[in-house]
C-alpha positions as CSV (number, residue, x, y, z in Angstrom):
1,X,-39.7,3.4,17.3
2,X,-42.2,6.1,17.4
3,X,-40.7,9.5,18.8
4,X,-42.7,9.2,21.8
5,X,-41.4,5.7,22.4
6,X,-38.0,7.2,22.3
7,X,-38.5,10.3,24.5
8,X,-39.9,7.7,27.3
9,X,-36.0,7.1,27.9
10,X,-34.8,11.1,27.5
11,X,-33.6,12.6,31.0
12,X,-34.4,16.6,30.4
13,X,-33.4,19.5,32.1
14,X,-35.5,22.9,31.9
15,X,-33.8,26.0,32.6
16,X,-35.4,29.3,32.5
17,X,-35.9,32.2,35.0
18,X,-39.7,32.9,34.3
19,X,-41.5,30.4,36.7
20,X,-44.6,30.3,33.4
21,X,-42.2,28.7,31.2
22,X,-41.2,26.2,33.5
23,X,-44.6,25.4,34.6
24,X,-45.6,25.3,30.7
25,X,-43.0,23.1,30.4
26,X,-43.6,21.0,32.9
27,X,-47.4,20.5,32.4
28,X,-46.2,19.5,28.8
29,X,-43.1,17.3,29.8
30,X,-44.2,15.5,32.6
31,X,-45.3,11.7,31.8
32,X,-43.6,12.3,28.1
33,X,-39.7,11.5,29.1
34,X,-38.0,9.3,31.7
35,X,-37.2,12.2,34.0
36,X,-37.5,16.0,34.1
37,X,-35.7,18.4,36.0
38,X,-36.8,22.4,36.3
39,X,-33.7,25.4,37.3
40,X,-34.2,29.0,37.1
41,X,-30.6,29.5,36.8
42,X,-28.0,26.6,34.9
43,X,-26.2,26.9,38.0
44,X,-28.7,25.5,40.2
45,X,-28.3,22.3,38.6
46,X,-24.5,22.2,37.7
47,X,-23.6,18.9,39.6
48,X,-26.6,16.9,37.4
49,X,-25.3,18.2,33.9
50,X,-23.9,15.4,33.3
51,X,-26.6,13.0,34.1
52,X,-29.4,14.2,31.0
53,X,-29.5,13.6,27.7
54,X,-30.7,16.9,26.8
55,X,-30.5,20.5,28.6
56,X,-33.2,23.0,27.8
57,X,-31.5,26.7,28.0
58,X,-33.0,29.9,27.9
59,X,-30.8,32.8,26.6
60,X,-31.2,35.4,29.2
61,X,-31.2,35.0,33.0
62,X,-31.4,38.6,33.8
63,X,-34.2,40.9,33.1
64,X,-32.4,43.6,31.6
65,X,-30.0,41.6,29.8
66,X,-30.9,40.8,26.1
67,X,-28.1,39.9,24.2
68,X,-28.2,36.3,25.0
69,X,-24.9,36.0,26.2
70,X,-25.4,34.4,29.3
71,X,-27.2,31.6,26.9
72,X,-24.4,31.6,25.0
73,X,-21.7,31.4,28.3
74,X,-23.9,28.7,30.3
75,X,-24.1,26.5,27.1
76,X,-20.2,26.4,26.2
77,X,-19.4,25.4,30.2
78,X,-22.0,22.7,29.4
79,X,-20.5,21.6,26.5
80,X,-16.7,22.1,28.1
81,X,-17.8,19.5,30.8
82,X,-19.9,17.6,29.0
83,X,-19.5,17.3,25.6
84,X,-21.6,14.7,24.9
85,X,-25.0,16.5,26.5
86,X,-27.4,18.2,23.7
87,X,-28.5,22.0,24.5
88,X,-31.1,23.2,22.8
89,X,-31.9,27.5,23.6
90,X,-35.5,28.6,23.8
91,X,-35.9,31.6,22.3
92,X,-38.2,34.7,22.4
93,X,-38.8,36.0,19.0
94,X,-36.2,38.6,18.6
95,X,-33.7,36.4,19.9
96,X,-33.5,34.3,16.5
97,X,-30.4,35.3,14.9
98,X,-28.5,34.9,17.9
99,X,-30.1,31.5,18.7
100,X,-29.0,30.4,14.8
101,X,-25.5,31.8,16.0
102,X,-25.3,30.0,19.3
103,X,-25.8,26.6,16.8
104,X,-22.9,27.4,15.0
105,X,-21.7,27.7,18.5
106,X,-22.5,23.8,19.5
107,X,-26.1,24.3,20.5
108,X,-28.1,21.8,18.6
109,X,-31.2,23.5,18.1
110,X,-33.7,26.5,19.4
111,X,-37.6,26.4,19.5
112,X,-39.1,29.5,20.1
113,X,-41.6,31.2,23.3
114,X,-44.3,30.5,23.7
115,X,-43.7,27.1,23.7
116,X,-46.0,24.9,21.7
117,X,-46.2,21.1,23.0
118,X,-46.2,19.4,19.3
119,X,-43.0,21.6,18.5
120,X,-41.4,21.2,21.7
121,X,-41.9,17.1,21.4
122,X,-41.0,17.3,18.3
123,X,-37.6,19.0,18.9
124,X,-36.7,16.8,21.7
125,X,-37.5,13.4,19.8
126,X,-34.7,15.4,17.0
127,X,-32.0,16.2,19.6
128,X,-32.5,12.6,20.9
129,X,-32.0,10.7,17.9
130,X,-29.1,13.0,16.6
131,X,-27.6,12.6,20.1
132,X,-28.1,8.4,19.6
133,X,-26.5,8.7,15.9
134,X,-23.2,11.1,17.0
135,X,-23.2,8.3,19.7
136,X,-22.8,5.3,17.5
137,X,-20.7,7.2,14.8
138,X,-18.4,7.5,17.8
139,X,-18.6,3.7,18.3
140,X,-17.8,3.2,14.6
141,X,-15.0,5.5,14.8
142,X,-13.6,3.7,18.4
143,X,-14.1,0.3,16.4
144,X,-12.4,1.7,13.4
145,X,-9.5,2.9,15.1
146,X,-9.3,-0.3,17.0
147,X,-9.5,-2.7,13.7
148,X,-6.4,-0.3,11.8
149,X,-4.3,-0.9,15.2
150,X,-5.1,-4.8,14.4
151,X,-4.3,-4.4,10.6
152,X,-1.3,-2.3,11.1
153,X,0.1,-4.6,13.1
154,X,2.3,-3.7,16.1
155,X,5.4,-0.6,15.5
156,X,8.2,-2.0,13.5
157,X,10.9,-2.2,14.6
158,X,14.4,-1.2,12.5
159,X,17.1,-3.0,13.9
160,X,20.7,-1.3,13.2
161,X,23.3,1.7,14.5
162,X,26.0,0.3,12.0
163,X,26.7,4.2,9.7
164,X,25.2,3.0,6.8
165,X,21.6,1.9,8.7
166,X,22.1,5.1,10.8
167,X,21.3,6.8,7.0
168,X,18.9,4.9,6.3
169,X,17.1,6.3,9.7
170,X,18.0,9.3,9.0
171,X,16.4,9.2,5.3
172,X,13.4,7.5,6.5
173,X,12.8,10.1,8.9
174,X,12.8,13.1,6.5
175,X,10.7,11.5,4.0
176,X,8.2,10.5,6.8
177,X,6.8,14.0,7.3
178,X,6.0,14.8,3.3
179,X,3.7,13.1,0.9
180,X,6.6,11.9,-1.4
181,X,5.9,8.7,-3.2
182,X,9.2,6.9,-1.9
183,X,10.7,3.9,-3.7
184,X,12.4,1.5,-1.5
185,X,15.3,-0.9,-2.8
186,X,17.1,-3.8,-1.5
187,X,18.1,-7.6,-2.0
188,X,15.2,-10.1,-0.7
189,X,15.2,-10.5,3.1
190,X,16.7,-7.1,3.9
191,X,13.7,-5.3,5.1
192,X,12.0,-3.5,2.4
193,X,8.1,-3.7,4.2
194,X,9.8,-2.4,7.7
195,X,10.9,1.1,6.4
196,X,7.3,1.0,4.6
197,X,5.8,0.9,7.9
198,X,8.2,3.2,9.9
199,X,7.5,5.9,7.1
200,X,4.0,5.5,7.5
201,X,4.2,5.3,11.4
202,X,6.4,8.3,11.3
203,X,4.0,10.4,9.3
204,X,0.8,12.0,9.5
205,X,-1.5,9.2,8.2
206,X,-0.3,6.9,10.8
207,X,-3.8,6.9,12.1
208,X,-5.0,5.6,8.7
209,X,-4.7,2.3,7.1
210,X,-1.5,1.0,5.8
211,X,-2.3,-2.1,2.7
212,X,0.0,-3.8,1.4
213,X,-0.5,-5.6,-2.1
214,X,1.8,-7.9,-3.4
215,X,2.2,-6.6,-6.7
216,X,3.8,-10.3,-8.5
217,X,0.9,-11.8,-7.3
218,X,-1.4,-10.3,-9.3
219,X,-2.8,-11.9,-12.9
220,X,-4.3,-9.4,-15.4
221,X,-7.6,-10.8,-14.6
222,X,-7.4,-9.9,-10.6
223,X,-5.6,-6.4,-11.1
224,X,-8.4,-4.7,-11.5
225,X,-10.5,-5.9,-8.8
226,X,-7.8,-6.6,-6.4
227,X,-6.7,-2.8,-6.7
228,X,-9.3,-0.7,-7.8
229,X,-12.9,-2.8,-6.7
230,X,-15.5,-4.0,-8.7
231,X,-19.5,-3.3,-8.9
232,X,-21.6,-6.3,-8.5
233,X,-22.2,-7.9,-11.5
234,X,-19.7,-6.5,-13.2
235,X,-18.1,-9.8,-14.0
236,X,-18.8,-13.6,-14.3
237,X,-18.2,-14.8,-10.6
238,X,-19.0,-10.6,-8.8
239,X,-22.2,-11.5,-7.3
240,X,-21.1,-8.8,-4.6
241,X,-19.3,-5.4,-4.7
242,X,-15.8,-5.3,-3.7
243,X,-13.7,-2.4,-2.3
244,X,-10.2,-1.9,-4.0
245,X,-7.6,-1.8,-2.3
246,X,-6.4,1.7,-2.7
247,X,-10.0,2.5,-1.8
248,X,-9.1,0.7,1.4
249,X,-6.1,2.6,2.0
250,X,-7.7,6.1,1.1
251,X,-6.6,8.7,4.1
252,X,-3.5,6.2,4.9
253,X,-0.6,4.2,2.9
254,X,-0.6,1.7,0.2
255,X,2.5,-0.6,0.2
256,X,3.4,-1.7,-3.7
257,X,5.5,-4.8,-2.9
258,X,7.4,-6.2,-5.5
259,X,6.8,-4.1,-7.8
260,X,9.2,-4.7,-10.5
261,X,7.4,-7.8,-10.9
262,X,4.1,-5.6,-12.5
263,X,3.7,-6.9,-15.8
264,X,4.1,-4.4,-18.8
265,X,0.6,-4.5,-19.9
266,X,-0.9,-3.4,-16.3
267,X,1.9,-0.7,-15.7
268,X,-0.4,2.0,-17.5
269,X,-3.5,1.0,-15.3
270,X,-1.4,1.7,-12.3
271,X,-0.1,5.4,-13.9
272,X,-3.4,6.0,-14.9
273,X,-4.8,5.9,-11.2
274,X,-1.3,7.5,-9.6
275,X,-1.8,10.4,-12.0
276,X,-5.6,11.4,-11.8
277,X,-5.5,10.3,-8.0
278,X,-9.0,8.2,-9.0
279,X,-10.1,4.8,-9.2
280,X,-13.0,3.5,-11.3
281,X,-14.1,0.1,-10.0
282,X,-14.6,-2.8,-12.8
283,X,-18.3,-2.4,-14.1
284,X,-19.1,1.2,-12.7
285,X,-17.8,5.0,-14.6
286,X,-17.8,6.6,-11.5
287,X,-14.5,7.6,-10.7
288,X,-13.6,7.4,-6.8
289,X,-11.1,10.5,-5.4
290,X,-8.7,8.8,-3.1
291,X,-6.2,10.7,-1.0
292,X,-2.9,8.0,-0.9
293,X,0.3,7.9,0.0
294,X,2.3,5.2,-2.3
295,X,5.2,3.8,-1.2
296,X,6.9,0.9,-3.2
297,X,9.4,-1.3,-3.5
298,X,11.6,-4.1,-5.3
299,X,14.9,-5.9,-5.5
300,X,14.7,-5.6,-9.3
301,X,16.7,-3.3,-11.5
302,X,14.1,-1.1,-12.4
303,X,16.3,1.6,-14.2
304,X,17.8,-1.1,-16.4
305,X,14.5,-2.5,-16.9
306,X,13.4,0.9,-18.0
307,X,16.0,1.3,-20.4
308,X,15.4,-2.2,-22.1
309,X,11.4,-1.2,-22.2
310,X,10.5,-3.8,-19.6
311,X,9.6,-1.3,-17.0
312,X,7.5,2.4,-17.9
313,X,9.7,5.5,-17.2
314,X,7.1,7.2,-16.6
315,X,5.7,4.9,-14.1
316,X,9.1,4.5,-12.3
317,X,9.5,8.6,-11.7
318,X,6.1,8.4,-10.2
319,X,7.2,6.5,-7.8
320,X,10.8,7.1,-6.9
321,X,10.4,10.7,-5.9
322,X,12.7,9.1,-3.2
323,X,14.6,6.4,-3.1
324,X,15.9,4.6,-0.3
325,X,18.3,1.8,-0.5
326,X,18.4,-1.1,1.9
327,X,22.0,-2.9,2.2
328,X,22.7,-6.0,2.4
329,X,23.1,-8.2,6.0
330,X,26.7,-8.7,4.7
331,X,27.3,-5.2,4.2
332,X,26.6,-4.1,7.7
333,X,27.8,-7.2,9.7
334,X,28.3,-4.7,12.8
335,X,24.5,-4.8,13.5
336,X,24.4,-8.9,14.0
337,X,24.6,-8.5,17.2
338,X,22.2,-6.7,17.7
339,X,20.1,-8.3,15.6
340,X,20.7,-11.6,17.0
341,X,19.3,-10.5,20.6
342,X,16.6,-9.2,19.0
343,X,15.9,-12.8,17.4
344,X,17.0,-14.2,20.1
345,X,14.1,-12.6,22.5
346,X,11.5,-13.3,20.0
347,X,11.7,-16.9,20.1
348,X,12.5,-17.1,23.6
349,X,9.0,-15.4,24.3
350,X,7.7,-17.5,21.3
351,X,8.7,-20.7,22.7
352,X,8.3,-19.5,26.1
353,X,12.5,-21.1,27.1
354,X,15.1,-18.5,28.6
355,X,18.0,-19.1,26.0
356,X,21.9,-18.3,26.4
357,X,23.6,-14.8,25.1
358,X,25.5,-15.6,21.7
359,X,29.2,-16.2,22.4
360,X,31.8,-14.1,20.4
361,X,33.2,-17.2,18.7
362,X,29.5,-17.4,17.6
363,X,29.0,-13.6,16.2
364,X,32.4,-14.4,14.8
365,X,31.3,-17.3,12.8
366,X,28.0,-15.2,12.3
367,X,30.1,-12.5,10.6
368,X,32.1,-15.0,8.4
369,X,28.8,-16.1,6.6
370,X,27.7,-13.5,3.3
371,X,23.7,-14.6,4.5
372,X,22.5,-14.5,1.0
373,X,19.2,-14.8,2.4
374,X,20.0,-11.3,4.6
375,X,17.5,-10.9,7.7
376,X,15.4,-13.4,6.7
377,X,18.0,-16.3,6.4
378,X,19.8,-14.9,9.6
379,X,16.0,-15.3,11.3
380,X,14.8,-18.2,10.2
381,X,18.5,-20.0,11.2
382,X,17.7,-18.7,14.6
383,X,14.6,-19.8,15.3
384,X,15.7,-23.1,13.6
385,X,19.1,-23.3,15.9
386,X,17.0,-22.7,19.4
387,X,14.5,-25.3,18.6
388,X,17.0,-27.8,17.7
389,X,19.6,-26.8,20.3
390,X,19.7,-29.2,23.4
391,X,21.7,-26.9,25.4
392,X,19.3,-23.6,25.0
393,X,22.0,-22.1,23.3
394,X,23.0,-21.7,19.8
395,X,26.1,-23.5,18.3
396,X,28.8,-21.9,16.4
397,X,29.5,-25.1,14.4
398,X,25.6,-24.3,13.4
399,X,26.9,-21.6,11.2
400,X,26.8,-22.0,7.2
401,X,30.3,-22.7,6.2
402,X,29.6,-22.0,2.7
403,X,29.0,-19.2,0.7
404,X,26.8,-18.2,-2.1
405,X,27.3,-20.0,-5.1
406,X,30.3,-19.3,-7.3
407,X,27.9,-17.4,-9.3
408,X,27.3,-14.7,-7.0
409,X,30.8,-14.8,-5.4
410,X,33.2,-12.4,-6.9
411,X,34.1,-11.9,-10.1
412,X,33.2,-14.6,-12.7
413,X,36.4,-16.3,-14.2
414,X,37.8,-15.3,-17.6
415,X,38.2,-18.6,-19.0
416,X,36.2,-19.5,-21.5
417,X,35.3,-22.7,-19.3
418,X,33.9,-21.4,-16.7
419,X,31.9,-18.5,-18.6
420,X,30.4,-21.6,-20.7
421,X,29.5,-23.3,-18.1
422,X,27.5,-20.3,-16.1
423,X,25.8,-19.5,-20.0
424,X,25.1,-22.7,-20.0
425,X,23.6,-23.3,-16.5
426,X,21.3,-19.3,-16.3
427,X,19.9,-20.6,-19.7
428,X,19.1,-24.0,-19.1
429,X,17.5,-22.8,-15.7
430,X,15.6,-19.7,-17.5
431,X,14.3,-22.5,-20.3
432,X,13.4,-24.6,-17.4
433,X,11.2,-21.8,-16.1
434,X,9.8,-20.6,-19.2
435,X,11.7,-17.5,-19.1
436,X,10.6,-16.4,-15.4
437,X,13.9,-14.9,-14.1
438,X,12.5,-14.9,-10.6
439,X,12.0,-18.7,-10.4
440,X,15.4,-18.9,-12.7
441,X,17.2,-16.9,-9.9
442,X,16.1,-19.5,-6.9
443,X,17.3,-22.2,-8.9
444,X,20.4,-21.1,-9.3
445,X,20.3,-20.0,-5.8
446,X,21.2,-15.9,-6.5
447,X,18.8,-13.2,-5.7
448,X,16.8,-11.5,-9.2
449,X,19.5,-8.8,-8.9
450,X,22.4,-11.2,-9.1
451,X,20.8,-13.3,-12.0
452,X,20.3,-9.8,-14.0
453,X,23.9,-8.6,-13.5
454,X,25.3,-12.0,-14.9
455,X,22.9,-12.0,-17.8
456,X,24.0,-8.5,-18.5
457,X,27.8,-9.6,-17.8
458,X,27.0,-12.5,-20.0
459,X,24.6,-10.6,-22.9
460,X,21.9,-12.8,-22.3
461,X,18.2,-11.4,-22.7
């Protein structure tokens, strides 16, 4: 659009005590914008700030007065109410420096006296498309914030006042206010990715992204370009450029889930990048400055795993500046129910049925149970026990009667029988599984940590 397109939709107000500037300016602006006002004083015009796109000030209403402070006075009540309005000060010729100081001010520019029509045209078209870009950078931002409260996801919410999840506030809420990279342990289903995102609700990049990456997801051929980006072309199949996701998460959190289950040869790719706080995507040498916090966690032995070479130690003290461990359900049975109304009121909402309060016979049975499965188990059994329930309640016959398998129950038995036949059964599963102790572990129904203890017990490798 040419600029005298654009100044056909400009609202501009001229504010000067000489009556031959306003008359210059009005033989020059009249016909050129959508509407023009004329003021000898700012405050003659007060109640129509708000209304123009652009405010022309001059920077002295009285005639002994130089100094341009009333210029400087009238534009930052302008501004103050209406911060969105552009001022631009017309200046006589000695009044430059303070004009170039009143832009430093918030003013966004000054054209000087006598006023030149090509200049003045000129300046307006600038203000007017600076104003129309701050205006959609605004929009940008507002959609931005709106799209992180989408990808965020709703607050978490930790469920618990037993002691030991009153600690594990109490942790999460000192670590919240640093930049410590903090490493979060726990059995599966405990709650690992809800203290990531209270810490990074609780902190000072809540308003930035928070990404999670499932870390045992990823092949050595994705790493890369999952994590770190890749240029176009940079590959067979990149016919488009990708943003990493640490790029993604630059001014918030990243979220390393499972991250015991990073395979040896793409541990010093990760290092690389926590240590120079860069990332190069695939295909370019341009290294990217990202400002992260990393927060990771796992239900893997990671020291042990260090010690036997399987995980870098170097790695691991990058990211357990903190560590905070998550217990098990069984461990802090004092909290089910409280977590059962919670559950409860999700699924009455979900399902959109009023259900019945859980009976003490129930949290009995509830408490009985060792929910190998923690949370996660106790949730899923919920929403499982209302949908089947005829009676909108949920049975304590319902309850797993069992426990975990013998081979997570206590101490293993010393007979030689017994210890032959768990050898027998964690190797036949591990050859079964090519060795993957993860898929071993859910065969045998125990969680990775359990499997790893008894092949310790056991001196299995």
């Amino acid at each position: 659009m040419h600029f005298m397109d654009a100044l056909k939709t400009a609202k501009v107000l001229v504010c000067d005590d000489e009556d031959d500037v306003l008359f210059t300016a009005k033989i020059m602006l009249e016909g050129e914008v959508k509407e023009l006002q004329l003021a000898s004083n700012p405050e003659d015009a007060k109640k129509d700030w708000g209304k123009f796109h652009i405010i022309l000030l001059d920077m002295n209403y009285s005639r002994t007065v130089t100094h341009g402070q009333e210029g400087m006075t009238w534009m930052k009540e302008i501004l103050k109410l209406h911060p969105n309005v552009i001022v631009i000060f017309m200046t006589n010729h000695g009044d430059v420096s303070m004009a170039v100081n009143a832009i430093r001010e918030g003013a966004t520019d000054f054209i000087p006296k006598p006023l030149l029509k090509e200049k003045l045209l000129a300046s307006l078209h600038s203000a007017l498309r600076l104003h129309r870009s701050e205006a959609r950078v605004r929009q940008l931002n507002k959609k931005q914030g709106q799209l992180l409260d989408v990808l965020n996801g709703p607050q978490p919410k930790l469920i618990g006042n037993s002691p030991i999840m009153k600690k594990v506030k109490r942790d999460i809420a000192k670590v919240a206010e640093t930049s410590a990279s903090v490493l979060i342990l726990g059995e599966n289903g405990t709650g690992k990715d809800l203290v990531a995102k209270e810490i990074h609700h609780l902190s000072d990049r809540s308003h930035g992204p928070f990404i999670s990456v499932d870390m045992g997801s990823l092949s050595d051929n994705l790493f890369e370009s999952e994590l770190f980006g890749h240029t176009k072309g940079a590959f067979t199949g990149a016919d488009q450029e990708r943003i990493g996701r640490f790029e993604l998460a630059d001014g918030g959190t990243i979220f390393l889930d499972e991250i015991g289950n990073l395979p040896s040869t793409l541990q010093p790719k990760l290092l690389k990048v926590l240590q120079d706080g860069v990332v190069t995507r695939a295909g370019s040498n341009s290294p990217i400055p990202i400002d992260v916090r990393v927060l990771s966690a796992t239900n893997q032995p990671l020291y042990r795993m260090s010690e036997d070479g399987a995980f870098r130690q170097d790695l691991l003290f990058r990211l357990n500046t903190i560590e905070i461990q998550l217990p098990p359900l069984k461990e802090r049975t004092q909290d089910l129910p409280l977590l059962l109304e919670h559950f409860i009121d999700k699924y009455s909402q979900k399902y959109n049925k009023r259900f019945h309060a859980p009976s003490s016979k129930l949290l009995k049975r509830l408490a009985q149970y060792t929910w190998p499965g923690n949370i996660r188990e106790l949730e899923h059994w919920v929403e499982r026990g209302l949908i089947m329930s005829e009676t909108n309640k949920l049975d304590p016959d319902d309850v797993p009667s069992h426990t975990r398998s013998h081979l997570d129950n206590g101490p293993i038995s010393s007979t030689g029988r017994l210890e032959g036949l768990e050898r027998q059964a964690i190797e036949e599963s591990l050859e079964k599984h090519a060795g993957n102790v993860t898929r071993a572990a859910v065969d045998l129904g125990l969680t990775r940590y359990s499997l790893y203890r008894r092949m310790e017990k056991l001196g299995l490798k």
